[in-house]
Structure formats: C-alpha cells, structure tokens
C-alpha positions in Angstrom: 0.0 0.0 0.0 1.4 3.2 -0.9 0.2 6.5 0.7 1.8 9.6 -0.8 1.6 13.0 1.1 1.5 10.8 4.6 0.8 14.3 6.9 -2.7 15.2 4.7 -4.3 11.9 6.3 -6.5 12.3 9.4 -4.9 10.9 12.1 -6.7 8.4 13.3 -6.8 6.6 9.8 -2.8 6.4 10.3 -3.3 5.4 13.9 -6.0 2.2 12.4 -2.4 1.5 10.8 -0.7 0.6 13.9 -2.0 -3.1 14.3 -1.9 -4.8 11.1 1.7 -3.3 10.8 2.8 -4.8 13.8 0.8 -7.8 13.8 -0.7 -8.8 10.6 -4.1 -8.6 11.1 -6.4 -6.2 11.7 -9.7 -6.2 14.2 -13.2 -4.7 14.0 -15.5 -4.1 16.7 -18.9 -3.8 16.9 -21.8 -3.7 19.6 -22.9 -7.1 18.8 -19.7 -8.7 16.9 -15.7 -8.6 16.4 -14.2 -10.2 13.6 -10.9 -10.3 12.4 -8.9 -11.0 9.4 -5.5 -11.3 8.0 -3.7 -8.3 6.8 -0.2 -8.3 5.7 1.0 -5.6 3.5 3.9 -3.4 2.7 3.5 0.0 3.7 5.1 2.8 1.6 4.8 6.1 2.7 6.4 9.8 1.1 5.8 13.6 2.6 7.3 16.4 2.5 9.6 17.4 5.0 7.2 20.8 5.6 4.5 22.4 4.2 6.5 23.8 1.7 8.2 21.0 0.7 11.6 23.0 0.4 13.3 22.5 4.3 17.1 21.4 3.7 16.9 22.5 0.5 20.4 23.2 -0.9 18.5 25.4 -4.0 15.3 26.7 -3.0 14.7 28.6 1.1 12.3 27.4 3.0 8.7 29.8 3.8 7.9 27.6 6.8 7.9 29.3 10.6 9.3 26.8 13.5 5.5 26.1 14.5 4.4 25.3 10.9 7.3 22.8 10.6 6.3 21.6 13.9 2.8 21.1 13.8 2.9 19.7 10.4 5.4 16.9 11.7 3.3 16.3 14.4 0.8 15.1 12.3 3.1 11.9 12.3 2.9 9.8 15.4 6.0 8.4 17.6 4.1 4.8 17.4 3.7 5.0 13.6 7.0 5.9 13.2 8.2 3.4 15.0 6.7 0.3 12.5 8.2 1.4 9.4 11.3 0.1 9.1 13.2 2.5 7.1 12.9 6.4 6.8 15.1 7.5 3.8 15.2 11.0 2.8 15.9 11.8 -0.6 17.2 15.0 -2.2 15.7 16.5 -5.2 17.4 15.3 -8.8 19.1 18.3 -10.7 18.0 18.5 -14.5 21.3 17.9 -16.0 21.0 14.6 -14.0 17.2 13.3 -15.5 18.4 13.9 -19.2 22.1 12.6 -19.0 23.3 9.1 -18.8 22.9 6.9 -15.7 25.5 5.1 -14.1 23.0 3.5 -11.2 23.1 -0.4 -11.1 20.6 -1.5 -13.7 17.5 -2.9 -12.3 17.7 -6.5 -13.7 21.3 -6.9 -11.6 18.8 -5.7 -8.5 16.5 -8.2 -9.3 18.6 -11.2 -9.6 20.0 -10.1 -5.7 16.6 -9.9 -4.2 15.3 -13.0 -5.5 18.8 -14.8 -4.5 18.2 -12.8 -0.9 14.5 -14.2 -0.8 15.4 -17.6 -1.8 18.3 -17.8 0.7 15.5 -16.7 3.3 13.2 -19.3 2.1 15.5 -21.9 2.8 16.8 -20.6 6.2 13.5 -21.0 7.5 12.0 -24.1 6.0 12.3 -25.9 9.5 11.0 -22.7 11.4 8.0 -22.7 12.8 4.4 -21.7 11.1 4.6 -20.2 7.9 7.7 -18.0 8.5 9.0 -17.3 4.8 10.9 -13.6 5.0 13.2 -11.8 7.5 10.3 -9.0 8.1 7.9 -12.1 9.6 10.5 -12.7 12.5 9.3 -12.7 16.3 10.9 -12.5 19.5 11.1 -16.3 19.7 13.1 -16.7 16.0 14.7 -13.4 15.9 17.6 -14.6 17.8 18.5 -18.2 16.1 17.5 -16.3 12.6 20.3 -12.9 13.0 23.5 -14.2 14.4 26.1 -11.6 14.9 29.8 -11.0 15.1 30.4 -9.1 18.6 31.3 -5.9 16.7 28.4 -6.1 14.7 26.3 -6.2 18.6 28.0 -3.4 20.3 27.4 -1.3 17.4 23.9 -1.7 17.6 23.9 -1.6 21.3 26.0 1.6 21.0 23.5 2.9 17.9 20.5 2.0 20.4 21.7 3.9 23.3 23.1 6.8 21.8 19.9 7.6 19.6 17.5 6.0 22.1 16.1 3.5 20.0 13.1 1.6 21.3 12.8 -1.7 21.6 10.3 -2.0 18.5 13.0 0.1 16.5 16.0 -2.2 17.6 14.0 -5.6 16.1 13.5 -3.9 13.4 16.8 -2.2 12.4 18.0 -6.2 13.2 15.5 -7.2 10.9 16.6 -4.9 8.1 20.3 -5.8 8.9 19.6 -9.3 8.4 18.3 -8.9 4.8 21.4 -6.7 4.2 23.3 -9.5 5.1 21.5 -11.5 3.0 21.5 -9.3 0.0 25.7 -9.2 0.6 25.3 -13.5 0.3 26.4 -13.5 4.3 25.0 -16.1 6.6 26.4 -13.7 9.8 25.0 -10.0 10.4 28.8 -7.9 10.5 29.4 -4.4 11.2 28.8 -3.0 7.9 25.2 -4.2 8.0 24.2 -3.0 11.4 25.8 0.7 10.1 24.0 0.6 7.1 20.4 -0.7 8.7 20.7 2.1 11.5 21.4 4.6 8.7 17.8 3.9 8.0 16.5 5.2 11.3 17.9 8.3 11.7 15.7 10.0 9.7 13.0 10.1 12.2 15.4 11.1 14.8 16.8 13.9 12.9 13.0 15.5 12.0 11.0 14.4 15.0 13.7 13.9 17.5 
C-alpha cells in the first residue's frame, strides 16, 4: 500500500495503521460482533519534509515558521514511526541529472539479488516454525537463532540503540533490516557493515522528530 503526502491523512486513519503493521491482522469491533482477518502488507509512505516541501533544500529557502514545521510533523505519530522500518530522505534530482546518462546499477542486476536474498531466506526457514518465509515475519522467539552476529556487529547496535534512544520496536527492526542486508551481501552472519547501514535507515526520524 502506498500513501503519498503521509501528513494530509486524518490521524486516526494512520493510527488504524498501527495493528496490522505490527501484527498482521487487523480487528473490527462492533456492539454485537468482532471479527478479524488477516492483513499483511507493505507499507510505503512519502511527505514532504514541511509544508513547503523546500526545508534542507540546498537550492530553494524554506517559507515555513518553526511552529508550521512543527505542527505539520506532528501530524506523524512516535508509534507509527516506530513500525516502518526504514525512513530514507531523498534530495531532489538536478536537470542535468534526469536527461544525461545513468550510471546506477541497472534494475535487472537488482532483481537477480533480491530474488537470491529471498530464496536464501526461504530456505533458512524451511524448518521454522508456522509459515515464516521472509526476514520482516521474524518474532521475538526466531529473531535470535535467525540474525547471528559478530560481537562488533552487537556493540554497534547496542551503541547505535543507546546513543539515539532507539526503542525496543525500533531495535528488532533495524536487526530485521540488517539481516536482509546481510542477506542481500550473500552473508550467513550480520557484520558491522550491516548494522551501520540498517541504522542509517533510522535516523531519519530522529533527525526531524527527534
């Protein structure tokens, strides 16, 4: 599910969002029935960073006062925040960049290393329990046996967790995230490298609503 211009939804819509993100199904209540039913998605979100749209903009200033940067961020809950797993900001694209050749990695070459990252997944958890199939479906009893670590690769996300006052929710997660890094890399043990790059991916939140 992709929501685009995330702060312009009312907030208790983004609030229903909290349970079927964190546990895969969603419940209604009525006076005289509850039901419930499976719901596992992938959420994509994108907003502004302001009203404006223009705050850290290295080419165009920013109109927004402190409290309309504020209240608009507000908008945005700790508790949602905290159940997406990565917050990635990206800079606008100068023109000279959109017409003239690319040098990214082409997406076919992408493709081939997700599906060789979901197949080693699907084969790491063939014995698990239930019908655990990708890193993102971990829980706190498979988390452990499923994200081994080298001890550097530990005390930097210890470190990372402290220093930035991660919760516990964000520190499964940014494991999580580092795991399929590892896996994208073709590494059956999380290392360094992976921990840095997952908890790169949750400082955005820290750096706008911190």
């Amino acid at each position: 599910m992709f929501l685009d211009e995330l702060p312009e939804y009312r907030r208790d819509v983004l609030e229903a969002l909290r349970q079927p993100l964190e546990d895969g199904f969603v419940t209604v209540a009525r006076v005289s029935a509850q039901a419930t039913y499976p719901a596992q998605f992938t959420l994509v979100c994108s907003m502004n960073p302001c009203p404006c749209g223009n705050l850290g903009s290295r080419t165009q200033p920013c109109r927004c006062s402190p409290m309309q940067i504020r209240r608009y961020l507000n908008r945005i809950s700790g508790p949602l925040l905290d159940r997406i797993d990565m917050h990635i900001e990206v800079e606008s694209i100068p023109a000279e960049r959109l017409s003239g050749p690319s040098d990214e990695e082409p997406s076919a070459a992408i493709r081939q290393r997700v599906e060789a990252a979901r197949k080693r997944q699907r084969q790491r958890y063939k014995d698990y329990p239930g019908d655990l199939r990708i890193n993102a479906h971990l829980n706190a009893r498979t988390l452990n046996r499923a994200c081994p670590m080298t001890d550097a690769a530990r005390a930097l996300l210890e470190l990372s967790s402290e220093k930035l006052n991660f919760s516990n929710r964000a520190y499964t997660r940014i494991l999580k995230v580092a795991r399929t890094i590892a896996d994208l890399a073709d590494a059956d043990v999380i290392d360094e490298d992976h921990v840095s790059e997952a908890v790169q991916y949750r400082t955005l939140d820290r750096k706008y609503w911190g």
